[in-house]
N, C-alpha and C positions, 0 to 999 in steps of 0.2 A: 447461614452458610459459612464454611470455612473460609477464612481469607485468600488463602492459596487457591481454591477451586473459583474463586470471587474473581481474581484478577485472570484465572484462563478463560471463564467465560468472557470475561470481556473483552481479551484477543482474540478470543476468538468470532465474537460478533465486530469488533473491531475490522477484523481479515473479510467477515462476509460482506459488512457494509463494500471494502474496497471491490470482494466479488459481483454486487449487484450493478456496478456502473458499468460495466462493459455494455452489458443489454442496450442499459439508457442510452449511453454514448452513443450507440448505434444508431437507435432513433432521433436523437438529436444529429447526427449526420444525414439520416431519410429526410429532416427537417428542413436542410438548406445550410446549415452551419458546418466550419470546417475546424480540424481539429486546433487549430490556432485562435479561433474563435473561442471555443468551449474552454481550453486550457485557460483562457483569459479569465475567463464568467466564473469559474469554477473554483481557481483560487481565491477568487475578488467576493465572493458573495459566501466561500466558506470561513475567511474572516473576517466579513461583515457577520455569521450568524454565533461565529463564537465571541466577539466582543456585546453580542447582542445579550449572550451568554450570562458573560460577566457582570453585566450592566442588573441586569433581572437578581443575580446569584449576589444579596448585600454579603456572604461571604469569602466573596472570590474579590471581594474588593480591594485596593492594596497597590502601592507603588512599584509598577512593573519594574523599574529603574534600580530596585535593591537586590533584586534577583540577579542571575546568572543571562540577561537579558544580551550582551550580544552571543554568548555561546547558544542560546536558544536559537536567535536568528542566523547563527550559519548554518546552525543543524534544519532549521528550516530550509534554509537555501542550497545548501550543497546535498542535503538530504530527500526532501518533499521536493524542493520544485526543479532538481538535478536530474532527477528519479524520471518524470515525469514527463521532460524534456525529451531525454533521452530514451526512454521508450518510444516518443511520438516518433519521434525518427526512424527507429529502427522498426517498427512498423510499416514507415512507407518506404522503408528501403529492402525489405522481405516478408514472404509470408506470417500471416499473422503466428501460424503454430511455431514456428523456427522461432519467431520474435519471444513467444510465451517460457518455451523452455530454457532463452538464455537468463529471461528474467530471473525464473526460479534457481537461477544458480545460486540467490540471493539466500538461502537456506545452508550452506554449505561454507558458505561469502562469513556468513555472521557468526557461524561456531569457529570457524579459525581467527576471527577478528576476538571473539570473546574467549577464546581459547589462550592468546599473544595475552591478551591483559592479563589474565589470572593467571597466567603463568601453570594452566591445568589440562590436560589432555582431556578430551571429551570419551566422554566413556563409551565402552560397545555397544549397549542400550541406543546411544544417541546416531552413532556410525549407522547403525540400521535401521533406524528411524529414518534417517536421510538417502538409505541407498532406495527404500520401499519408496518415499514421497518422491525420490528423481525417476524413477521406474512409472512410478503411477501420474506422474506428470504428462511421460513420454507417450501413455498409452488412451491418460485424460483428452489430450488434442490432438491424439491421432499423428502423433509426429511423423511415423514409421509411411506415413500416404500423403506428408507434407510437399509443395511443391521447393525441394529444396535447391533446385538452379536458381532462385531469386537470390541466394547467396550473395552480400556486398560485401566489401573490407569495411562500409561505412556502419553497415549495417550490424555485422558481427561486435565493432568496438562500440556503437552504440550500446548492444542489447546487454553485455556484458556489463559497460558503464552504467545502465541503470540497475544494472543486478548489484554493484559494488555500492554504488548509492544509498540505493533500496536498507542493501543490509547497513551501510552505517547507519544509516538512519535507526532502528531497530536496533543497534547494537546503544548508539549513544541513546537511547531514548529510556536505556536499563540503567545506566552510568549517571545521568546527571543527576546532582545533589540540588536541591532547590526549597524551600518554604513558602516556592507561590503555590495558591490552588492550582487543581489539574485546569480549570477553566482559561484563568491567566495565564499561564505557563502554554495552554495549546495555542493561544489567543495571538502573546509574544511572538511562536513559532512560526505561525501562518503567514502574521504580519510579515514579519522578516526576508520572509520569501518574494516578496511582490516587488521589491526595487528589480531582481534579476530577472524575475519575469515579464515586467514592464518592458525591462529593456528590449528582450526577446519577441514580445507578443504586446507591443502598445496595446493600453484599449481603449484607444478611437473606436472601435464601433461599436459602443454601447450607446455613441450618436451618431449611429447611423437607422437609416429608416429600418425598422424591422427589429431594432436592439432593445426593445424591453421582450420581445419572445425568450433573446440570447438571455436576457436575463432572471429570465423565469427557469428556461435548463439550469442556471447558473445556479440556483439558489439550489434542484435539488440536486444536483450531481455537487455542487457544494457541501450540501447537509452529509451525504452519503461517503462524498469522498476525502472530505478532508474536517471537520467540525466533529461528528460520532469517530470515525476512526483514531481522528490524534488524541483525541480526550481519554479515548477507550485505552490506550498504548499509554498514553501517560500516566494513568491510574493503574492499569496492569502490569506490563514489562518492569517497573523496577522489584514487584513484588514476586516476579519467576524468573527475570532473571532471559536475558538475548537470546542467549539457546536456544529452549525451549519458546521462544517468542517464537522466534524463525521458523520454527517448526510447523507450531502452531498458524502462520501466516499464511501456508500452504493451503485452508481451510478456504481463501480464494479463488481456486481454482473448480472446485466439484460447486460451489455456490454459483459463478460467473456460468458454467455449463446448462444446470438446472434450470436460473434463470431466463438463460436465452431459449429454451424447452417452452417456457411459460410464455413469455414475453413475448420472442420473435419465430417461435415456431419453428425452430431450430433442431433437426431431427439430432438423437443422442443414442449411438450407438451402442453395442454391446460391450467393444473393446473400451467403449469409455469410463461403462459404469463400472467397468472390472479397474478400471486406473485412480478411478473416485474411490471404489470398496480401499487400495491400493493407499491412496493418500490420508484416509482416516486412519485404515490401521497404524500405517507410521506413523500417527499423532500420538495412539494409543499405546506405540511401545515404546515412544521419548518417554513418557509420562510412566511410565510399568515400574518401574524403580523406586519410585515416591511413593507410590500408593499400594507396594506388596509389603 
């Protein structure tokens, strides 16, 4: 397989992994756990399985300490678990669909970010790749039938904040120069994250009665959400390149829909699959220019 087609599949399973946690998250909430709970498990058990990673992988082995190890860890921190924070929030301070579209501003977020560095205007190919994927967002979760009085000022600077996040993240994850493996280098990232999160979300209750269940969600909303995804983005996006990352991340959204169809029984309406057809095409005409 070509290299370039190498590293979009694997943002692009990278993006679907982040799409399949919705579902879970959901049932692990039916479970008894709260989103402060899971946020905990999730990060904690996704870099327990990537140094588990390392540990397995003799070569991925290698002195973290010579790499680019605290830029790693703020791109983990200000990136992955900023991201993440701030969506929980602006979830419970408004509908989940008004919450989803500000996310994806994070597509838009990361071509003017990667646009500033390179000094290069994104081209009309890309412009309409992004008006079709914000279109087919709008019509993927039904925004147009969202209840939007939930409306907060905390809520909005949240949802926005993790779309700014989001996209650094995805922007610097194209940008960094480094000679760890992808294993170490996601490994470094994760870790990194977990002093801000601590601080936010102690995890006292993983001794609390009932805390190896949290730790069972942990491991797989862990594997799915942070372990496969970062590795996946670390080996692909520096090979295509923020843009087209961003673009490609969108791929979360028709997978998270499907999902929850499968999983929780989640009726999926017409106008959605027409906002899914909507969001693949715009993947298809970021890409139209490479491969004509």
């Amino acid at each position: 397989m070509n290299s370039r087609w190498f590293a979009i599949v694997l943002v692009i399973v990278g993006a679907s992994s982040y799409g399949l946690l919705s579902p879970l998250i959901k049932m692990a909430y039916q479970d008894g756990w709260n989103e402060f709970q899971i946020t905990a498990s999730q990060m904690t058990a996704g870099a327990a399985l990537l140094w588990l990673l390392v540990l397995l992988q003799r070569q991925s082995w290698g002195n973290p300490f010579k790499g680019p190890w605290i830029k790693l860890s703020l791109v983990g921190m200000f990136g992955l678990t900023a991201s993440t924070l701030l969506y929980n929030t602006a979830l419970s301070e408004m509908d989940a669909t008004v919450a989803i579209v500000l996310l994806f501003q994070f597509t838009w977020i990361t071509i003017v970010m990667d646009s500033i560095a390179n000094r290069k205007w994104p081209e009309r190919n890309q412009w309409l790749a992004v008006i079709m994927i914000m279109l087919g967002t709008l019509c993927a979760v039904e925004a147009f039938g969202a209840d939007w009085s939930r409306f907060t000022y905390l809520g909005i600077i949240c949802g926005i904040g993790a779309a700014v996040t989001y996209g650094f993240f995805l922007f610097m994850a194209g940008r960094m120069e480094t000679h760890l493996h992808p294993f170490m280098k996601s490994a470094v990232m994760i870790t990194g994250s977990l002093p801000l999160l601590y601080l936010i979300y102690p995890p006292v209750v993983f001794f609390q009665t009932g805390g190896e269940s949290l730790l069972l969600w942990g491991v797989g909303l862990g594997g799915l959400g942070q372990a496969l995804p970062t590795i996946a983005f670390m080996v692909g996006i520096p090979r295509i390149g923020s843009t087209l990352a961003a673009m490609l991340g969108a791929m979360e959204l028709p997978v998270g829909i499907v999902a929850s169809l499968f999983f929780l029984n989640e009726a999926v309406h017409g106008v959605q699959w027409f906002g899914m057809l909507l969001i693949l095409t715009g993947i298809v005409v970021a890409e139209k220019r490479k491969v004509s």
